[in-house]
N, C-alpha and C positions, 0 to 999 in steps of 0.2 A: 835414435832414428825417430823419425817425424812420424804420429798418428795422425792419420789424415782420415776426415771424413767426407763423403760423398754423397749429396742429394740432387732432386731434382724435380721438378714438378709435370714432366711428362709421361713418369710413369719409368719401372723399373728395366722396361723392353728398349728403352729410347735411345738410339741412336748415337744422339752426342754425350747422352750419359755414359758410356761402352768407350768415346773418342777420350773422353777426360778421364777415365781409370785408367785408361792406357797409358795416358801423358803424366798421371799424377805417379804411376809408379817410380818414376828413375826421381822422387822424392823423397820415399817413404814407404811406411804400410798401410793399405789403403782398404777401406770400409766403406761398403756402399751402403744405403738403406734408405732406398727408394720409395714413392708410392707405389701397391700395386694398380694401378689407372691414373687417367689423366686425372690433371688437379690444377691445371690453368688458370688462374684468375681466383685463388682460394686465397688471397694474398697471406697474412699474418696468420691465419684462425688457428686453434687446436681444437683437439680434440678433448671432453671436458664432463660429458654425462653418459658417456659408453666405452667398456676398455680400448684400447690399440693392441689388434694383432700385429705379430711379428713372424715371420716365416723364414724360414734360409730357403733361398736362392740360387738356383748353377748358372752364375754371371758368366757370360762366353769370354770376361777376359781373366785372363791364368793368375793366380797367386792375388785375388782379392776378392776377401770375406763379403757374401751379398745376402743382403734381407728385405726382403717386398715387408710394406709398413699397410696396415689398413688405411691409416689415418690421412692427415696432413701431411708438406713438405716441412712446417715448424712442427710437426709431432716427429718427423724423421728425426728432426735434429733433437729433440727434446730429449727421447727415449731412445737414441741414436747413442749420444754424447752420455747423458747420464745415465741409462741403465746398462744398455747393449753391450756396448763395448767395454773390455776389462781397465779401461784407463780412459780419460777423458780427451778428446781430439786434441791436439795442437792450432789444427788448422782445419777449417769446416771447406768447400768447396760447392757451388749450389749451382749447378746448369749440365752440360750445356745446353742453354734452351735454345727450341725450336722458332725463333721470331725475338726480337728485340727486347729490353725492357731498357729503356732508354726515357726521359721527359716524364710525364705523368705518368704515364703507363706503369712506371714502379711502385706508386701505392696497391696497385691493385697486384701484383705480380707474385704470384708463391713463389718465384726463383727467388726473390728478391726479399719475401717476408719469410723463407727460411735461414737466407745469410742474416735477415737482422735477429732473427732464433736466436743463432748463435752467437752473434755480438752482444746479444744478452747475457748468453751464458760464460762468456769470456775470449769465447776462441775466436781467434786468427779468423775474417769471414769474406770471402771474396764470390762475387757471382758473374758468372757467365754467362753469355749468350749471343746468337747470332743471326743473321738476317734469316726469314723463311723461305728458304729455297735450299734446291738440294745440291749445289755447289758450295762445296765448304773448304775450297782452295787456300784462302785467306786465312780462316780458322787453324786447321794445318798444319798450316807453313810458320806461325806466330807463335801458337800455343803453350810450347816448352819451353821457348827462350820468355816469356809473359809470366809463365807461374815461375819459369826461376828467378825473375826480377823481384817475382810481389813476393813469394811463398810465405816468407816472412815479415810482409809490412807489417808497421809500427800503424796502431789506429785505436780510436779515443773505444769507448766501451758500444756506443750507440752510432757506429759508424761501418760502412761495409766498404770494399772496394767494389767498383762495378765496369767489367769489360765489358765491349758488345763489337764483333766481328761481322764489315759487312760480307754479302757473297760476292761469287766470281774467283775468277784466275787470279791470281799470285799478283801478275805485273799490273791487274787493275788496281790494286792497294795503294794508296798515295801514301800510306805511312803509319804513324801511330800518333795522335792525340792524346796526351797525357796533361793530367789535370784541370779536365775539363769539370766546368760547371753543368748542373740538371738543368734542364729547358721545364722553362711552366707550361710548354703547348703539348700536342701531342700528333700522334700521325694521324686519327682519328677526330673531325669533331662530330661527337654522337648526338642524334638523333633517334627520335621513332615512330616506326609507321605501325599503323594501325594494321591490322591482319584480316579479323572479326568484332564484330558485335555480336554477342549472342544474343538471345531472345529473354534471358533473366539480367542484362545487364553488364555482362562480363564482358571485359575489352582486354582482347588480346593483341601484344605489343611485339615490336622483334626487333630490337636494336639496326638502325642503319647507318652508319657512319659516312661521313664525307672524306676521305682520302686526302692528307696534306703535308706538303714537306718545307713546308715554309718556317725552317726554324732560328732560332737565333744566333747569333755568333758566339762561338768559346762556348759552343752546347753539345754534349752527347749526341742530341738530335743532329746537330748538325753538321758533327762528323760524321755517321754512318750516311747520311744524305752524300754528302761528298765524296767518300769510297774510302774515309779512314778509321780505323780503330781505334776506338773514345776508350778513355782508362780516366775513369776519374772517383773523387771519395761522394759518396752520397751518407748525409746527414739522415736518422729518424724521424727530427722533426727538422724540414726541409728549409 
């Protein structure tokens, strides 16, 4: 039977973390070990100069082991895979996240720098994710027949596989995108606005992004623009 691990980066209450334990059971035996809080945008980091708690968990889904993690989503998988559990995963699992990590957006992504965790450590590493809105029709309806496709992909050491589901109904899907290339743009081009001056100097800043879908062809980006599900391999060094 397949040891299957489970992270994510929104925290161990999240939503599509709860949908993919569900789907991953008719796999295997499944082990969560979540952030306990959000950890968005923590891309790669560990944790490095203070211990990692580890806690058990009552995950509301039946028959799988749950541990809120102090740390990181790659401390999840770190102390997840090599301490936690009594044997090392087969197959790591990192989403489902709330909003895309599609284009650039994946260097910065804990979904995304915990599946490469684990492509470090050996295991099988796939991540998930999907539009942010809370129609997850698409999602779903996909899911099971998806990880039974990949569960097993075959991939190099420093590589993940990376799905991203857009929202909406069922029959809005135009399909699935498979082996799509990373877009170099992103949905965001950032900027920043000034908030304050203080009176010693200090400038305070607050990210504002301009809003853009203008992605390239045969790109992740630019399947979910479109209303398909991108499956494609993302490289570590891009």
């Amino acid at each position: 039977m397949r040891r299957i691990l489970i992270t994510n980066d929104d925290g161990i209450d999240a939503k599509g973390l709860e949908r993919l334990a569900e789907a991953a059971k008719a796999f295997g035996e499944v082990w969560v070990i979540a952030p306990a809080r959000q950890r968005s945008a923590a891309s790669h980091s560990i944790t490095l100069r203070k211990p990692v708690e580890i806690k058990e968990y009552d995950f509301p889904v039946k028959d799988v082991k749950a541990f809120t993690c102090s740390g990181t989503p790659a401390d999840c998988v770190r102390v997840g895979g090599l301490s936690v559990m009594p044997a090392k995963p087969d197959v790591v699992l990192s989403g489902i996240n709330y909003g895309y990590n599609v284009a650039s957006d994946i260097q910065y992504s804990a979904t995304c720098g915990a599946a490469f965790e684990a492509s470090f450590q050996g295991f099988i590493s796939i991540s998930l994710s999907e539009d942010a809105k809370e129609c997850h029709d698409i999602t779903d309806a996909y899911l099971l027949d998806l990880l039974k496709e990949y569960i097993d992909v075959k991939l190099e050491r420093n590589q993940i596989l990376n799905i991203n589901f857009p929202s909406g109904k069922v029959e809005d899907c135009k399909g699935i995108r498979r082996n799509v290339g990373t877009s170099e743009d992103s949905f965001f081009h950032d900027r920043y606005k000034l908030l304050e001056e203080k009176e010693d100097g200090t400038r305070v800043y607050m990210v504002d992004g301009i809003y853009n879908e203008d992605a390239e062809p045969d790109t992740d980006f630019r399947a979910v623009v479109e209303k398909y599900i991108s499956v494609g391999v993302v490289n570590n060094i891009r």
